[in-house]
DRENRO-423397 format. One record per residue (C-alpha): residue number from 1; x, y, z. Coordinates in steps of 0.25 Angstrom, whole numbers, plus 5000, padded with zeros to 4 digits. Last residue first. Example, Ala and Ser with C-alpha at 12.3 -4.5 7.8 and 13.67 -1.06 7.14 Angstrom:
{r 2 {5055 4996 5029}}
{r 1 {5049 4982 5031}}
//
This chain:
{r 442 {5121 4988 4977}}
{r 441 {5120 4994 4963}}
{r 440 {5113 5006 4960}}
{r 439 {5107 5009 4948}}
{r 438 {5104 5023 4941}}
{r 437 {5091 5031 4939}}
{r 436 {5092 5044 4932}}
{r 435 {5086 5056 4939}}
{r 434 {5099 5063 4940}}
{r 433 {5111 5058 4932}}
{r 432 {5120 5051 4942}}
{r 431 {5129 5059 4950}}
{r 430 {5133 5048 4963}}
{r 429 {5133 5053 4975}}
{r 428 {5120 5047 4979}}
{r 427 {5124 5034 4974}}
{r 426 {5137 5035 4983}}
{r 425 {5129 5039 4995}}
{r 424 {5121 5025 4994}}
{r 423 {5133 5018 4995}}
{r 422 {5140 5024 5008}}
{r 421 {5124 5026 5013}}
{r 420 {5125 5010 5013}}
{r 419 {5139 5006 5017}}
{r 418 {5135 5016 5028}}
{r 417 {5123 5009 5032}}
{r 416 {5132 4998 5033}}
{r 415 {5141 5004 5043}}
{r 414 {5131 5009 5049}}
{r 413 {5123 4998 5054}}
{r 412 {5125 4995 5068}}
{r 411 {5126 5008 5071}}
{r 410 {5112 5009 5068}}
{r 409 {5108 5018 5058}}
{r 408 {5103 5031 5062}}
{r 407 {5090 5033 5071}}
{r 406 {5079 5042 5068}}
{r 405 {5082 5057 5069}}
{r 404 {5078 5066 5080}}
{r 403 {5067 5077 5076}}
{r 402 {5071 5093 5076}}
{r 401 {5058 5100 5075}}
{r 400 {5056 5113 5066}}
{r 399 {5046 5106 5055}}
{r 398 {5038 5101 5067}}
{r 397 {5038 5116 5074}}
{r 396 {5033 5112 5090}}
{r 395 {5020 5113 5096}}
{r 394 {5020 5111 5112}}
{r 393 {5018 5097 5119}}
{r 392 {5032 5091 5121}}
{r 391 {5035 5093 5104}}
{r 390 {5022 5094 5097}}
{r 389 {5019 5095 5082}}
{r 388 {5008 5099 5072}}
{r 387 {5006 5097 5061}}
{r 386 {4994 5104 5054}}
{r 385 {4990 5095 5040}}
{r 384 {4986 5102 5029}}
{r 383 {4973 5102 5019}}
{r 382 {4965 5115 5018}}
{r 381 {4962 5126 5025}}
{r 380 {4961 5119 5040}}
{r 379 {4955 5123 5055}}
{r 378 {4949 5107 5057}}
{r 377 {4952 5097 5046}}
{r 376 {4960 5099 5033}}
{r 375 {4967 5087 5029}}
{r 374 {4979 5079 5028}}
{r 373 {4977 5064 5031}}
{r 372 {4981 5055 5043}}
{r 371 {4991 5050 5053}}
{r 370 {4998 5042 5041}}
{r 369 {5012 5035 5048}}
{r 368 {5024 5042 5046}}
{r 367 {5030 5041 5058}}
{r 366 {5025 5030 5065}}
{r 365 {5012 5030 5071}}
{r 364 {5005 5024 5086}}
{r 363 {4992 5027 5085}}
{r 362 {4985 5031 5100}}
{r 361 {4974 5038 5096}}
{r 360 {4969 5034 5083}}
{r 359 {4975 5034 5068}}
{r 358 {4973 5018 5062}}
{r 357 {4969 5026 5048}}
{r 356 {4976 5039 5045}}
{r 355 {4967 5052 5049}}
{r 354 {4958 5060 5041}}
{r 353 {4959 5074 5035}}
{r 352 {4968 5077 5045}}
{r 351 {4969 5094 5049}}
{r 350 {4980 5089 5061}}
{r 349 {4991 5080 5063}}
{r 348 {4998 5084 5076}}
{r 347 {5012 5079 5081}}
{r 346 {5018 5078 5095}}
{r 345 {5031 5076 5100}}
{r 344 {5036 5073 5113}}
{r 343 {5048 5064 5112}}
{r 342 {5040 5053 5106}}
{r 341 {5027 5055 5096}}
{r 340 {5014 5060 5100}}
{r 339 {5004 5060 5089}}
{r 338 {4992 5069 5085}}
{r 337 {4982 5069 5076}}
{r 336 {4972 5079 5069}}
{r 335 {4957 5079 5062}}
{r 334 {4955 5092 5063}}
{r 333 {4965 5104 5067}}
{r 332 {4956 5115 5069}}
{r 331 {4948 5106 5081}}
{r 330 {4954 5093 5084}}
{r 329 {4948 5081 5078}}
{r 328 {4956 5068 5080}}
{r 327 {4967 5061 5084}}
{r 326 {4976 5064 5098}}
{r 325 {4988 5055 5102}}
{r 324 {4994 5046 5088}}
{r 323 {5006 5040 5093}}
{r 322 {5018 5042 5087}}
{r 321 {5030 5041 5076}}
{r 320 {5033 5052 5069}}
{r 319 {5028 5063 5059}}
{r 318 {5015 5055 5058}}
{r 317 {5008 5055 5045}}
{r 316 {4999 5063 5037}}
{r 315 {4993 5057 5024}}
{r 314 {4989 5069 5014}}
{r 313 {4972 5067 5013}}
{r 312 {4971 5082 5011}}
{r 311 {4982 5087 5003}}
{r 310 {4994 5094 5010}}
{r 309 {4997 5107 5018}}
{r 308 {5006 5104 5030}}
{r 307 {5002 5115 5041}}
{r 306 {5014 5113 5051}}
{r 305 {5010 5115 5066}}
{r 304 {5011 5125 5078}}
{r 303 {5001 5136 5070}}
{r 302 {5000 5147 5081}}
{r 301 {4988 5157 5078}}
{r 300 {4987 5170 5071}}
{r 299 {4970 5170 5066}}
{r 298 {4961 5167 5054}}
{r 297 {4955 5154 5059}}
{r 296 {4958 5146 5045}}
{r 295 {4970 5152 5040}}
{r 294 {4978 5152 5053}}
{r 293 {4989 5163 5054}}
{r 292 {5000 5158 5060}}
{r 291 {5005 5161 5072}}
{r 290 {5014 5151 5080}}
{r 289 {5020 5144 5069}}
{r 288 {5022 5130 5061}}
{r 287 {5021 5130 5046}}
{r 286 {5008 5132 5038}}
{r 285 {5005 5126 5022}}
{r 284 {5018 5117 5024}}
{r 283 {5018 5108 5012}}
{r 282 {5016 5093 5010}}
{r 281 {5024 5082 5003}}
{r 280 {5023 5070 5015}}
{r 279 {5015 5073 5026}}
{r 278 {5019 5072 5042}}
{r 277 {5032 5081 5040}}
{r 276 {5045 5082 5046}}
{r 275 {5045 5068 5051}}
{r 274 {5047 5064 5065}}
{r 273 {5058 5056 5071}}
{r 272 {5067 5058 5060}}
{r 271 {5072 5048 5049}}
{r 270 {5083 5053 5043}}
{r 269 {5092 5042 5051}}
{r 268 {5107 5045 5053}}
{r 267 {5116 5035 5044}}
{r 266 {5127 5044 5040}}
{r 265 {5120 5043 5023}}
{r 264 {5110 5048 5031}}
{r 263 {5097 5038 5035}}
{r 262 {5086 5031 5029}}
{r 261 {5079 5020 5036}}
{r 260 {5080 5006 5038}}
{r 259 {5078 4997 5050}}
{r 258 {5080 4983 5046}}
{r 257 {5089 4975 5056}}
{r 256 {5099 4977 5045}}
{r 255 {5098 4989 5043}}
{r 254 {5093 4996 5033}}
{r 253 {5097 5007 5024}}
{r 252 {5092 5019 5016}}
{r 251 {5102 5032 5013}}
{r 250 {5097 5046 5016}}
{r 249 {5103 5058 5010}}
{r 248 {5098 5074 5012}}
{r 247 {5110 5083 5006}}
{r 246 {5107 5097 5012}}
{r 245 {5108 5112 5009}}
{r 244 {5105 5114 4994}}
{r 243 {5096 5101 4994}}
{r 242 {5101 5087 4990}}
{r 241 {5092 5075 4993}}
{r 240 {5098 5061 4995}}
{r 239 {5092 5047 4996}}
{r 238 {5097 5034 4997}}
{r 237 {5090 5020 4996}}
{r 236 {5076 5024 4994}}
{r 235 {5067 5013 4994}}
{r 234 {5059 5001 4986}}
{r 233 {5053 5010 4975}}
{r 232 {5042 5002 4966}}
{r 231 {5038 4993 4955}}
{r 230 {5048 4997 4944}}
{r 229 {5047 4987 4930}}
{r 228 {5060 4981 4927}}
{r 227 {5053 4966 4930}}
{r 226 {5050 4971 4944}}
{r 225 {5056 4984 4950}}
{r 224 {5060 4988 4963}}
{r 223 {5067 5002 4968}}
{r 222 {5079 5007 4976}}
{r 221 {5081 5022 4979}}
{r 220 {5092 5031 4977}}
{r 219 {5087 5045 4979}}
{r 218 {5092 5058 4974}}
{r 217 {5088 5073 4976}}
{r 216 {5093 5086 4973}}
{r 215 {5088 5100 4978}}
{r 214 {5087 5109 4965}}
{r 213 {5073 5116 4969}}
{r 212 {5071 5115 4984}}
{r 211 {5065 5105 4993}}
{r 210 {5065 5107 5007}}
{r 209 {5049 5113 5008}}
{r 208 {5041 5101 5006}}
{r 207 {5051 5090 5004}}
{r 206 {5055 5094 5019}}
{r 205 {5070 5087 5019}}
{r 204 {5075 5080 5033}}
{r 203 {5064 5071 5040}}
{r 202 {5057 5067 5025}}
{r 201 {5071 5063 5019}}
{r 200 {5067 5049 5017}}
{r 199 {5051 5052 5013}}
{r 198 {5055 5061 5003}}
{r 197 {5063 5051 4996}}
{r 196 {5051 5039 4999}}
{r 195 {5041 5052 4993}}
{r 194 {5048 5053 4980}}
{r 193 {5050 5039 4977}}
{r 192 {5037 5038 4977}}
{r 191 {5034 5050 4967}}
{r 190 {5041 5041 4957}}
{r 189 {5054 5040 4949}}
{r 188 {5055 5046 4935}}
{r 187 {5067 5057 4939}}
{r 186 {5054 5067 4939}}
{r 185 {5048 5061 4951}}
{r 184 {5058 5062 4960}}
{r 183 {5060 5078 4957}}
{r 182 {5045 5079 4956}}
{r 181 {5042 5074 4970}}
{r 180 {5054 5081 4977}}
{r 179 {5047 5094 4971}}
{r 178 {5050 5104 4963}}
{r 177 {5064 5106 4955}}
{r 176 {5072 5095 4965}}
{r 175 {5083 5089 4958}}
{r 174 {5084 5074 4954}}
{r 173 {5090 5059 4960}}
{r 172 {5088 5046 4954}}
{r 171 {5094 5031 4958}}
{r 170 {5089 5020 4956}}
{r 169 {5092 5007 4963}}
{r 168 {5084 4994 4958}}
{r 167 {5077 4980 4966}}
{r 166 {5071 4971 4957}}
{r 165 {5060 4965 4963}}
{r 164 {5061 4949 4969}}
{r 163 {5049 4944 4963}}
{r 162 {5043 4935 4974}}
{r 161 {5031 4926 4969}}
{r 160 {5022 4920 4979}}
{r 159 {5017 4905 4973}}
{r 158 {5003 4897 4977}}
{r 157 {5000 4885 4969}}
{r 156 {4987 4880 4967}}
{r 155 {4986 4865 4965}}
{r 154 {4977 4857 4955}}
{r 153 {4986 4856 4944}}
{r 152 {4996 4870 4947}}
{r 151 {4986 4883 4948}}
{r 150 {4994 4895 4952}}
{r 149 {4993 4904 4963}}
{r 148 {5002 4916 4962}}
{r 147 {5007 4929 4974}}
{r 146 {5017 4938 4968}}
{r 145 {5026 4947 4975}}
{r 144 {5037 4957 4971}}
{r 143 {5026 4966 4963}}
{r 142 {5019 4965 4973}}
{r 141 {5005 4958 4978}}
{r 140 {5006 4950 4965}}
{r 139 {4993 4941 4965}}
{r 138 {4994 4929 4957}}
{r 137 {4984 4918 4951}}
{r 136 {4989 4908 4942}}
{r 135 {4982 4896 4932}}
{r 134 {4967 4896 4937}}
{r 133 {4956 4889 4931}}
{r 132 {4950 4898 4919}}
{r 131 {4948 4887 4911}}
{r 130 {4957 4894 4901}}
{r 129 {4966 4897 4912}}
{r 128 {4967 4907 4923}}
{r 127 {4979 4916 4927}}
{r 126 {4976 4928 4938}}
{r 125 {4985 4939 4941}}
{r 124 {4985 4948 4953}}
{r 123 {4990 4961 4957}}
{r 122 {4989 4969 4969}}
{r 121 {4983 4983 4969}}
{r 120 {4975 4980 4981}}
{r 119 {4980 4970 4990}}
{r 118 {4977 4957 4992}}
{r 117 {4980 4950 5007}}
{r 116 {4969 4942 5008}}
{r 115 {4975 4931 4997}}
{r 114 {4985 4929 5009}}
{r 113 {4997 4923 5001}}
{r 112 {5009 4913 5001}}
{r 111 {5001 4900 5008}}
{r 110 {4988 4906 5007}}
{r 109 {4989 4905 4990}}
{r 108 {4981 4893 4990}}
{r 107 {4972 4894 4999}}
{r 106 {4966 4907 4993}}
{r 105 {4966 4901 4979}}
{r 104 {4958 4891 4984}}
{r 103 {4948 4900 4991}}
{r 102 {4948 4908 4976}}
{r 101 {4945 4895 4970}}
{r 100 {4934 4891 4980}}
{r 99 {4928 4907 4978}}
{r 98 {4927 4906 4963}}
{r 97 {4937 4912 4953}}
{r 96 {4931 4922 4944}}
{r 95 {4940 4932 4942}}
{r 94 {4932 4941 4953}}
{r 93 {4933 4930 4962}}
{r 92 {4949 4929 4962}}
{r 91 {4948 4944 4965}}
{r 90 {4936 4944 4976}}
{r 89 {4944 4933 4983}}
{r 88 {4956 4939 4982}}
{r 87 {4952 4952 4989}}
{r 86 {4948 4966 4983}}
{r 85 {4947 4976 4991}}
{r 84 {4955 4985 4982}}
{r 83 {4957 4978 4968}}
{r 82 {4968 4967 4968}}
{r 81 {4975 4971 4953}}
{r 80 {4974 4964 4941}}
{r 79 {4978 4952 4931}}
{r 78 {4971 4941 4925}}
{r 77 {4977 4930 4915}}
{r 76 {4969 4920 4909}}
{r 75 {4973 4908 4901}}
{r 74 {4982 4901 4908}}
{r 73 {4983 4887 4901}}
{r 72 {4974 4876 4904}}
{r 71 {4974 4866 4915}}
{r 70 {4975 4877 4925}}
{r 69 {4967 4871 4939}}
{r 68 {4958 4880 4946}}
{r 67 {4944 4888 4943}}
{r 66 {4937 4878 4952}}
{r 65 {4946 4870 4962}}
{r 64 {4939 4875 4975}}
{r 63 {4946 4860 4982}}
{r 62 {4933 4858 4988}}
{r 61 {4924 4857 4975}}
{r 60 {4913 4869 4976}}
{r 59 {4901 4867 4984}}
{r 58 {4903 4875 4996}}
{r 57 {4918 4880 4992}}
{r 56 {4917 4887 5007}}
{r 55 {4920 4905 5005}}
{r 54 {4929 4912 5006}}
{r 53 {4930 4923 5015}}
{r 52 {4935 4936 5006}}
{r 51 {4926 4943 5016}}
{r 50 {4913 4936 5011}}
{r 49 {4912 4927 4998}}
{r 48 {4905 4926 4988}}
{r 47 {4903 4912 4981}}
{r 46 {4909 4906 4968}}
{r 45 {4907 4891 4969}}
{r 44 {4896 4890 4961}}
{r 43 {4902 4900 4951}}
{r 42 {4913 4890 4949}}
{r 41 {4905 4879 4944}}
{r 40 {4901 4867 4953}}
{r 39 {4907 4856 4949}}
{r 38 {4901 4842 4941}}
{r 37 {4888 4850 4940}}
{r 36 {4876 4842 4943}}
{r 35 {4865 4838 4931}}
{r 34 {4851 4831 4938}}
{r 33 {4855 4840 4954}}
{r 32 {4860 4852 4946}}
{r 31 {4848 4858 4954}}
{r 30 {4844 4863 4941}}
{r 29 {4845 4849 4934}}
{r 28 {4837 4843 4946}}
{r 27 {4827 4854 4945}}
{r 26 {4824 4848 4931}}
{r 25 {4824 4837 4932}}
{r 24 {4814 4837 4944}}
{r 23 {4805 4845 4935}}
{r 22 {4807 4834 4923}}
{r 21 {4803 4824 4934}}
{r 20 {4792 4831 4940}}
{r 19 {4784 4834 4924}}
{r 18 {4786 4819 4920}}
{r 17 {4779 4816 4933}}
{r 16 {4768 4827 4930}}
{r 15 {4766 4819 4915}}
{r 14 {4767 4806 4920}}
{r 13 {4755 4810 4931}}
{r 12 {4748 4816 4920}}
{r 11 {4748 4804 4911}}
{r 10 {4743 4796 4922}}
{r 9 {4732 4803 4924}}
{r 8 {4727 4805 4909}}
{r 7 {4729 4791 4909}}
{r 6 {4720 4786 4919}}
{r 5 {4709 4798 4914}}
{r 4 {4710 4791 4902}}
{r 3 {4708 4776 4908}}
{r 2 {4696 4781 4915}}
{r 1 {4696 4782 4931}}
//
């Protein structure tokens, strides 16, 4: 072999060795292998996750510290509501905190608080710093009721926060011109308000039809406000409605052992066994009677029930407590439901639009609880509900049926529910300007 084929040799082999090495450089400083991070960075230890499960910290330093620790001053402040089917995972995600951080946070706060238990509508405020390292996270599941988790050093410290609200007494009271709706809500208070007053004198006064024009109403009624700003009604304390041929009053109380209710200012119950009504606000399209004309087969035939017309979708509930019997299609009346009750009585619910969830065969209700929605199934013209009622298995006239009263105040009792209705009895005597708010001291 000559001297310059030799060389030409050995110059390539140098040259293909040179060639490896930069290669193996090369992938070494890709593989982070030559140059390795001195942490892994928070979007290598951000992974999905499944079912709010979270996941190991494979990878990630044990303690999940990235994004933690407030060295510098808050810096960032972000507010906002929990979004339906959201969960704390996905919210702390979607600000950008990585799945060890939010595990962390989850630890921490599981002495005082289930992060599972989110709500929609709830509030939450986040504080980060300039490195955007946590300073303060809190979720306000009430007004009252604050949930935060701060960063102290290398701790995170979890806090539940109790406002005590600020507990008011109003007073207002008006005259009807329309309805019970309008009166209430032209003093400046809310339609809510107008449905718990309703809701007190529901066995005794049909809102429907009793109402007429220059009946008088007034209501004391106990609210709560936080930092002079009204968050909602606690209850109505006394209650009193004034038509040309009755005075209706109702005063709250409790007993000690916890049973409250409204009663007369005497201390008999006005709760009744059965409601006069399975809708709320809703008028009579048909009464009860044994030949009527029917509108759909053109003919004279018995109608044993109330026709309640009302919107389709109008929640229907039972008139008393019971047990569901008989659900499903039946002919004209649709999608129906009936439920026995004690001492004989039977009601019917038909022309549903749906039914209420967790409604079967054997359902045991209380009174009030949503059987289902108004409609327009089977023989219908439009949306109504057909009540019906049996008393010892023959049709009876609900809106003519005499139904025993709840129980009065225990004996036990009475003298200081009457120290109560004493007081509250007072307040409704008292002429104060109508729809004017006054306070009450107790």
């Amino acid at each position: 072999m000559t001297t310059r084929r030799k060389t030409r040799i050995r110059t390539g082999f140098i040259f293909s060795l040179f060639v490896l090495v930069f290669l193996l450089f090369l992938l070494a400083f890709l593989r982070n292998d030559f140059f390795p991070l001195a942490s892994p960075s928070p979007s290598m230890c951000s992974t999905l996750t499944i079912n709010n499960q979270f996941p190991d910290n494979t990878g990630c330093p044990e303690d999940g510290s990235i994004g933690l620790g407030s060295e510098g001053p808050p810096h960032s402040t972000v507010t906002g509501f929990i979004q339906p089917g959201e969960s704390f995972y996905s919210l702390l995600l979607r600000h950008g905190f990585p799945s060890p951080v939010i595990a962390r946070f989850v630890d921490a706060y599981k002495p005082i608080f289930n992060c599972r238990n989110l709500s929609p509508g709830e509030t939450y405020e986040i504080i980060t710093d300039e490195q955007d390292n946590l300073v303060s996270l809190s979720i306000e599941t009430t007004p009252f009721n604050t949930y935060e988790l701060r960063q102290e050093g290398e701790e995170l410290v979890a806090v539940q926060h109790e406002i005590v609200p600020d507990k008011r007494i109003a007073v207002i009271s008006g005259v009807i011109d329309g309805s019970l709706f309008n009166a209430i809500t032209s003093t400046g208070e809310s339609d809510i308000l107008a449905i718990m007053f309703a809701d007190i004198f529901v066995w005794d006064i049909d809102f429907r039809h009793d109402l007429r024009k220059g009946d008088e109403f007034k209501i004391i009624f106990e609210t709560y406000y936080k930092d002079d700003t009204f968050i909602e009604y606690s209850k109505i304390l006394a209650a009193e409605y004034r038509s040309r041929s009755k005075i209706h009053r109702a005063v709250f109380f409790q007993d000690p052992e916890g049973q409250k209710d409204y009663y007369t200012p005497e201390g008999r119950s006005l709760r009744r066994s059965f409601l006069r009504s399975p809708l709320r606000f809703t008028r009579i399209s048909s009464g009860y009677s044994h030949r009527r004309f029917h509108p759909v087969l053109k003919r004279y035939q018995p109608h044993l029930g109330i026709d309640f017309a009302a919107p389709t979708g109008t929640p229907v509930w039972a008139v008393a407590d019971g047990v569901v019997i008989k659900k499903g299609w039946k002919n004209g009346n649709g999608n129906m439901v009936t439920v026995r009750h004690p001492n004989g009585y039977e009601t019917m619910y038909n022309h549903l639009s749906r039914y209420a969830k967790g409604i079967k065969i054997g359902t045991r209700l209380r009174q009030k609880d949503i059987i289902g929605y108004v409609g327009a199934t089977g023989l219908a013209t439009g949306p109504h509900l057909d009540y019906r009622m049996k008393k010892n298995g023959r049709f009876i006239n609900p809106l003519a049926e005499e139904f025993p009263p709840g129980s009065p105040v225990k004996d036990l009792y009475r003298d200081k529910f009457l120290e109560v209705s004493h007081h509250m009895i007072v307040l409704l005597d008292q002429d104060e300007p109508r729809s004017v708010k006054i306070a009450a001291d107790f």
